[in-house]
C-alpha positions as CSV (number, residue, x, y, z in Angstrom):
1,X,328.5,13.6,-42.5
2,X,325.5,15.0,-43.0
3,X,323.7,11.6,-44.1
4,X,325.1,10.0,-41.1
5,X,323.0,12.6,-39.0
6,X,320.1,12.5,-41.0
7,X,320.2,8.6,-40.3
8,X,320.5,9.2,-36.7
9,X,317.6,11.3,-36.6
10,X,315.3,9.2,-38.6
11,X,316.4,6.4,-36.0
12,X,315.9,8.4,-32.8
13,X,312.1,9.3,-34.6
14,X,311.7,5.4,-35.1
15,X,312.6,4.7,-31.4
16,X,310.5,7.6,-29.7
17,X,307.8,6.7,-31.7
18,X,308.1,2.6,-30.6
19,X,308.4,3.9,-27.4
20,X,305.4,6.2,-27.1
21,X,302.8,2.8,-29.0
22,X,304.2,0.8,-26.0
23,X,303.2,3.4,-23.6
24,X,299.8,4.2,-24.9
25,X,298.6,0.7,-24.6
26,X,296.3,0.1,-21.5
27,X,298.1,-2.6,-18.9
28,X,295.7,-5.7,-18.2
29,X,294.1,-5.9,-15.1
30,X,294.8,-9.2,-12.9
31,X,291.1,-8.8,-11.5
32,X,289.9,-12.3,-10.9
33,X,286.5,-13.8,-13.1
34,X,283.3,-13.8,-12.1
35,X,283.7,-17.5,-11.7
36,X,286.8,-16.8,-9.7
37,X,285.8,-13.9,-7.3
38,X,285.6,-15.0,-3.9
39,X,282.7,-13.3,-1.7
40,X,282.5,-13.6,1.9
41,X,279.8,-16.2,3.0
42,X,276.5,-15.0,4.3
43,X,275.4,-16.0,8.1
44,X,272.0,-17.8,7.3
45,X,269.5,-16.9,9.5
46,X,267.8,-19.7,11.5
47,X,264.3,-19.3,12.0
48,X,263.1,-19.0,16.0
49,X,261.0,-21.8,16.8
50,X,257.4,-20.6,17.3
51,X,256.5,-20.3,20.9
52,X,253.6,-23.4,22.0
53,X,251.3,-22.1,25.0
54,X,251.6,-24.0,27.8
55,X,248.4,-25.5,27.7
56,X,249.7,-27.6,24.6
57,X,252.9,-28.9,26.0
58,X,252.7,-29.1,30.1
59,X,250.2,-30.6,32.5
60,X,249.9,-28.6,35.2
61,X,250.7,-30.9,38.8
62,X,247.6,-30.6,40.3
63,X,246.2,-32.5,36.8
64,X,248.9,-34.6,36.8
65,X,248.7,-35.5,40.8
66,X,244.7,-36.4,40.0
67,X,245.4,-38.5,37.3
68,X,248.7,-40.3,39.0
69,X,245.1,-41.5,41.4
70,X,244.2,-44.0,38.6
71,X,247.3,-45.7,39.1
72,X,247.4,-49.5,39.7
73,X,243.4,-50.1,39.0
74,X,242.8,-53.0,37.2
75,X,239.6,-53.6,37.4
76,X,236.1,-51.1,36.6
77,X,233.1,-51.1,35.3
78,X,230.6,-48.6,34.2
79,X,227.2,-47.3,32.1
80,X,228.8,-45.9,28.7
81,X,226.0,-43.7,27.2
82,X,227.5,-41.2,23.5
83,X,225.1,-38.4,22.3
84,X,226.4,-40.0,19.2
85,X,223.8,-43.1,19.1
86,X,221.3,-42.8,22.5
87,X,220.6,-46.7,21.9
88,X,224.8,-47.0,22.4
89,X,224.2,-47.2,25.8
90,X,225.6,-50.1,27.8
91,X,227.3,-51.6,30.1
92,X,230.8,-52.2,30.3
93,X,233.4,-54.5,32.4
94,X,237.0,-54.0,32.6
95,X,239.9,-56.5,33.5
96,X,243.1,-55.5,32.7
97,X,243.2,-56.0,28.8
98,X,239.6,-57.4,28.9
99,X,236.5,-55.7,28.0
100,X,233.3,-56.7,27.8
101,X,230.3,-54.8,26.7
102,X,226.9,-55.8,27.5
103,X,223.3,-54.4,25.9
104,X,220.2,-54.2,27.6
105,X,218.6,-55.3,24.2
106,X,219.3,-57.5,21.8
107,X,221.4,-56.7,18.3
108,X,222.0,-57.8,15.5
109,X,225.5,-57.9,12.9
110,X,225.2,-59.1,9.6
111,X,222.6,-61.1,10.5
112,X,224.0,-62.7,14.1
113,X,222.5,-61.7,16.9
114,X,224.4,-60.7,20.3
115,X,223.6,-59.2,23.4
116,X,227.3,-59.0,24.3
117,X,231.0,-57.7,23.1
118,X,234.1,-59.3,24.1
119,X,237.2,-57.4,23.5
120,X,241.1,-58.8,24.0
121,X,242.8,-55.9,23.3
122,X,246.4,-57.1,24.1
123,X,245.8,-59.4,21.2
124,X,243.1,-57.2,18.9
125,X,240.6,-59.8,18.8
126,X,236.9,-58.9,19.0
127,X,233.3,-61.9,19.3
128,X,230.0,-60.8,19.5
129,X,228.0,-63.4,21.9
130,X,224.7,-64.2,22.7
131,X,224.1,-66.8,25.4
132,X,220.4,-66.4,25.5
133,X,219.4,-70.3,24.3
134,X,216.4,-69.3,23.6
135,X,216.3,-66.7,21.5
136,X,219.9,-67.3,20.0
137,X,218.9,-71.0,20.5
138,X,222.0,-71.8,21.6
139,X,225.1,-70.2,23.0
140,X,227.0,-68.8,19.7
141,X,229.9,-66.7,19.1
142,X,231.2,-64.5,16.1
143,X,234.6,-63.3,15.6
144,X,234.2,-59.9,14.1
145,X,236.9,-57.0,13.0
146,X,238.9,-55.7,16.1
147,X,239.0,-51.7,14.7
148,X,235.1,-52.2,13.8
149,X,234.3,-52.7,18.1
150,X,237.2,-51.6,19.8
151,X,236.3,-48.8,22.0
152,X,238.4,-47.1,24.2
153,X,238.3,-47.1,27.5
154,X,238.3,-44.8,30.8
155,X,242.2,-45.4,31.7
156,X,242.6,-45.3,27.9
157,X,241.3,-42.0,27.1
158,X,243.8,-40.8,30.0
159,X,246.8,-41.9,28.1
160,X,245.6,-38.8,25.9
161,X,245.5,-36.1,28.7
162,X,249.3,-34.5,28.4
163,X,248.3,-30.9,28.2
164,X,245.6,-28.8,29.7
165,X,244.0,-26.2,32.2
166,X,241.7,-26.6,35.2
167,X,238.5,-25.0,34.8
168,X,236.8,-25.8,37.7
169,X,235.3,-27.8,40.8
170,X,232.0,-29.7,40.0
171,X,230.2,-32.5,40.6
172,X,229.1,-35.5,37.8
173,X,226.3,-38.0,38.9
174,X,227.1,-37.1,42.3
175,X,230.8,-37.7,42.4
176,X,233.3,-34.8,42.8
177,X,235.2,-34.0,39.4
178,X,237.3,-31.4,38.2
179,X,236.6,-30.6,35.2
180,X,239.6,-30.0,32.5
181,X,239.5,-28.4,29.1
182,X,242.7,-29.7,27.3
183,X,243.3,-31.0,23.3
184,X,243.0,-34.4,22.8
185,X,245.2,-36.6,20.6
186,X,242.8,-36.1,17.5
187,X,243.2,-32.1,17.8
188,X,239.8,-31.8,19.0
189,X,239.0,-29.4,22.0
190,X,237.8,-31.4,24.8
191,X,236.8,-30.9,28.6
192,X,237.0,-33.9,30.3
193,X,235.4,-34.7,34.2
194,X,237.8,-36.3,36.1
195,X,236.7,-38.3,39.5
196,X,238.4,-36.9,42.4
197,X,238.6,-40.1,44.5
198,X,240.4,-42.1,41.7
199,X,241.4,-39.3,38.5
200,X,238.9,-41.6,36.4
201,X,237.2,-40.0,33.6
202,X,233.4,-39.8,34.4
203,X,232.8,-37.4,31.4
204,X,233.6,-35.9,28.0
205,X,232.2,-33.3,26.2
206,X,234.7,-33.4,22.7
207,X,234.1,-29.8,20.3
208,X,234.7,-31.6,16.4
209,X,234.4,-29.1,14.1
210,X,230.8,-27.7,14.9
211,X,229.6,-30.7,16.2
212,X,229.7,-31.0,20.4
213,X,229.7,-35.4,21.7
214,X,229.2,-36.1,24.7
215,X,230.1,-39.3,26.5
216,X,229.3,-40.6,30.0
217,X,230.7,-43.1,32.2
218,X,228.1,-43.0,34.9
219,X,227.9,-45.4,37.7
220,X,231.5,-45.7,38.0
221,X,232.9,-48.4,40.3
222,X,236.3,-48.9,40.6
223,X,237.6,-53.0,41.9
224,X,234.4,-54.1,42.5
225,X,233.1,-56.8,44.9
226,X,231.8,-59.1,42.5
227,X,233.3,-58.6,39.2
228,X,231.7,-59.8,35.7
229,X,233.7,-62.2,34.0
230,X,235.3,-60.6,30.7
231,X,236.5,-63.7,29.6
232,X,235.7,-65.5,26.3
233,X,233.0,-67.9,27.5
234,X,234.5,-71.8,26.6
235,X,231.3,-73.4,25.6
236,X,230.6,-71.1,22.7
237,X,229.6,-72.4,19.4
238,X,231.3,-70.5,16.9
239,X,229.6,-69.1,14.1
């Protein structure tokens, strides 16, 4: 009898102690891996678009009324004079998609001689002529690089006004302008003169880095009476 309860006892021990091991070992948390933890997303912040000033990105209407003026000419010409080169002055003829520049004096490319430059621009062709047949002994043409001559003209450089301020009421080689200061396609600060009777540029004064060009177009006349041909002359020998 008293085995039997010893052998109870040493089995109760043996359960208690079973027991109290299964109880003292920490339960496993079911928290998720780093990999697996899922995090709320974060709003990304868009950056505001820098405000432009107006004089970048509007033309105010009273520019824009001046310059609608120029509408439907066809046909100019004018004195071009550049504080680049004094001896670049000359005079030029345009026709639609024509120009033709003309020197007072005669000059000289890679040897040829010309007193005149004839410009197709809807085509990007460029000759230098000289129909003196005495000095060039003959009337001779050269076709020369487009880029190398091409230069732009009044209604061209007006393509370029699409932003600026008015700065005044003036007068340029007796003409009424208004003069506007504006950036130019290049990024240059410019104030331009624009002819109150037909929004034509009559002059530029371009800031490009710390050098200041001036350019002219003085004796502006807009469809005039008798026009100077800008066409290729047929008869040219060609050089």
């Amino acid at each position: 009898m008293k085995s039997y309860q010893v052998y109870v006892i040493l089995a109760l021990i043996t359960v208690a102690a079973l027991l109290a091991a299964g109880c003292g070992q920490p339960a496993e948390l079911n928290s998720p891996s780093t990999e697996e933890q899922i995090t709320e997303p974060v709003d990304s912040v868009e950056e505001s678009p820098i405000p432009v000033g107006p004089e970048n990105t509007e033309l105010p209407t009273e520019i824009a009324e001046l310059i609608a003026k120029s509408e439907g000419v066809t046909s100019y010409e004018y004195t071009y004079k550049t504080s680049e080169n004094t001896q670049e002055s000359s005079n030029q003829y345009v026709k639609g998609d024509k120009l033709r520049i003309k020197y007072g004096a005669m000059r000289s490319y890679n040897k040829f001689s010309y007193y005149d430059v004839y410009v197709d621009k809807a085509n990007g062709l460029a000759y230098l002529v000289c129909q003196d047949t005495v000095a060039c002994k003959g009337k001779k043409g050269k076709e020369v690089m487009y880029a190398e001559f091409n230069v732009d003209t009044p209604l061209e450089v007006l393509t370029g006004v699409d932003n600026g301020v008015k700065v005044d009421e003036t007068e340029v080689g007796n003409k009424k302008a208004m003069t506007v200061s504006y950036t130019n396609p290049e990024g240059d600060s410019e104030k331009i003169w624009l002819w109150t009777f037909k929004g034509m540029p009559l002059k530029r004064e371009i800031i490009r880095g710390d050098q200041k060009i001036v350019i002219n177009y003085d004796n502006m006349v807009v469809s005039p009476q008798t026009e100077t041909s800008v066409e290729l002359p047929s008869d040219l020998e060609m050089m």
